[in-house]
VEXDREN-2710 file (C-alpha; in Angstrom, 1 decimal):
% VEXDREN-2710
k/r/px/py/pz
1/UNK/-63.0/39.7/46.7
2/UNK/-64.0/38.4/43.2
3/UNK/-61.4/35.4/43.5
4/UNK/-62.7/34.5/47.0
5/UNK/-66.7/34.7/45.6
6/UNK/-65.4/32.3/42.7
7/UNK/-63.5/29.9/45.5
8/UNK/-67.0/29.0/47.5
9/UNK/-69.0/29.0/44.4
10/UNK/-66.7/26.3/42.8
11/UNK/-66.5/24.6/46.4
12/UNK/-69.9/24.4/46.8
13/UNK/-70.3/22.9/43.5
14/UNK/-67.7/20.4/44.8
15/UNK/-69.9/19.1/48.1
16/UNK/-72.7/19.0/45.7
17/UNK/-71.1/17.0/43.6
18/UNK/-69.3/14.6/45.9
19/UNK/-72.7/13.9/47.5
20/UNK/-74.3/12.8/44.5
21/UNK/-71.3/11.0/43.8
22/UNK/-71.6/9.1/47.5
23/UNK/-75.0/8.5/46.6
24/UNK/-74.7/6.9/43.3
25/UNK/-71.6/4.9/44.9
26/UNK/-74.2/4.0/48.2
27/UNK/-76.7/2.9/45.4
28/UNK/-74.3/0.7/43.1
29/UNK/-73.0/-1.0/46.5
30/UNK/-77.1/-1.9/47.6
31/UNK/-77.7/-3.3/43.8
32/UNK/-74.2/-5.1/43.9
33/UNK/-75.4/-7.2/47.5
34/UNK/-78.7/-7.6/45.7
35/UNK/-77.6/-9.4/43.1
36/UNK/-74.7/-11.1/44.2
37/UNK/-77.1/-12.0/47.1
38/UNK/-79.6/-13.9/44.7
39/UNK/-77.1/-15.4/42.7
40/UNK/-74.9/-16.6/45.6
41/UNK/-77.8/-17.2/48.2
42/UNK/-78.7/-15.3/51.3
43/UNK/-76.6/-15.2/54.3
44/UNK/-73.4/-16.5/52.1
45/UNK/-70.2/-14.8/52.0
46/UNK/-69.9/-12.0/49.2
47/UNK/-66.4/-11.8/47.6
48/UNK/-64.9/-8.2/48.2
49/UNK/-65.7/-5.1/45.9
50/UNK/-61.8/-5.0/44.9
51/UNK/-61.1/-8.8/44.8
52/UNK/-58.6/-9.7/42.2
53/UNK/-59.7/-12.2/39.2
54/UNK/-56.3/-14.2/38.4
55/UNK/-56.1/-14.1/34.5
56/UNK/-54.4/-17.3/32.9
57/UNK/-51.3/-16.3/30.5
58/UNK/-50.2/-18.2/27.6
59/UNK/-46.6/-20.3/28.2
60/UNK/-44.0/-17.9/26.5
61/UNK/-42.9/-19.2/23.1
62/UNK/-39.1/-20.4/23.1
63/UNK/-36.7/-18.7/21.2
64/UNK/-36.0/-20.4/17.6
65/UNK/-33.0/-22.1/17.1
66/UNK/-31.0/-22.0/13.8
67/UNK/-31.1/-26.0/13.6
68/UNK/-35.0/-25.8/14.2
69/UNK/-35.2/-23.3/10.6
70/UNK/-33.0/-26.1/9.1
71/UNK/-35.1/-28.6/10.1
72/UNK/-38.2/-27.2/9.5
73/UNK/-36.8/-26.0/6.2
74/UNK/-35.8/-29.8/5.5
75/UNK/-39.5/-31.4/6.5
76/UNK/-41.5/-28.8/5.0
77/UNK/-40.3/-28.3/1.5
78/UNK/-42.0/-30.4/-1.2
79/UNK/-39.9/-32.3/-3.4
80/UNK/-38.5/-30.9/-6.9
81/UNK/-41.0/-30.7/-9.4
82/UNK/-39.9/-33.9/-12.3
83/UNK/-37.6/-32.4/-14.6
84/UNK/-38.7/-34.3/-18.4
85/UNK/-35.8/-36.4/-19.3
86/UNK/-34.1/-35.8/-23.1
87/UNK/-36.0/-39.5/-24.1
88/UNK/-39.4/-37.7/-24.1
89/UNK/-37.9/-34.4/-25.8
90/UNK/-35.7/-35.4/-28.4
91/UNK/-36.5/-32.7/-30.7
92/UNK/-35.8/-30.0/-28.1
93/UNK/-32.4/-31.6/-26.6
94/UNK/-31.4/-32.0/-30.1
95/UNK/-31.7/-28.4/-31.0
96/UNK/-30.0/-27.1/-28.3
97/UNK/-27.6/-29.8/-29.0
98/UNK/-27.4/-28.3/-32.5
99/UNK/-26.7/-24.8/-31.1
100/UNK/-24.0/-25.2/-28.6
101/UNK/-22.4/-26.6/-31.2
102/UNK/-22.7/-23.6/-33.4
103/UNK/-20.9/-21.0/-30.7
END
């Protein structure tokens, strides 16, 4: 008896629920003609509530080819720092000179 009390109380909160539900769905439907109807203009067409918007997509990115890194590797990397030649260090080149001679 208890289960079938708790049954129509929690349907009864159902239909009272799904009419204000109806209601608030009636109501955003009337707004949506109103302004659709001032923006669009009386008498014209209205697109449908579930019309589709088409969403452009980005072209895929191809795959990246091994010769495309080498390239890329080739154009992109600055050129060698200058070494100094042993004309503007002489005291340095000679002094290694000096120790691999030594070993």
């Amino acid at each position: 008896v208890v289960l079938t009390l708790q049954a129509q109380l929690l349907a009864r909160e159902n239909a009272a629920k799904l009419a204000r539900l109806r209601s608030r769905i009636a109501k955003a439907a009337v707004a949506r003609q109103t302004a659709l109807g001032s923006i669009v203009g009386e008498g014209a067409e209205l697109p449908p509530m579930s019309a589709r918007v088409e969403i452009p997509t980005a072209k895929p990115i191809p795959p990246i080819t091994v010769g495309q890194l080498v390239y890329d590797a080739i154009v992109n990397t600055p050129p060698p720092e200058s070494v100094p030649s042993a004309a503007m260090l002489p005291g340095l080149v000679a002094s290694f000179g000096d120790a691999s001679m030594r070993l």
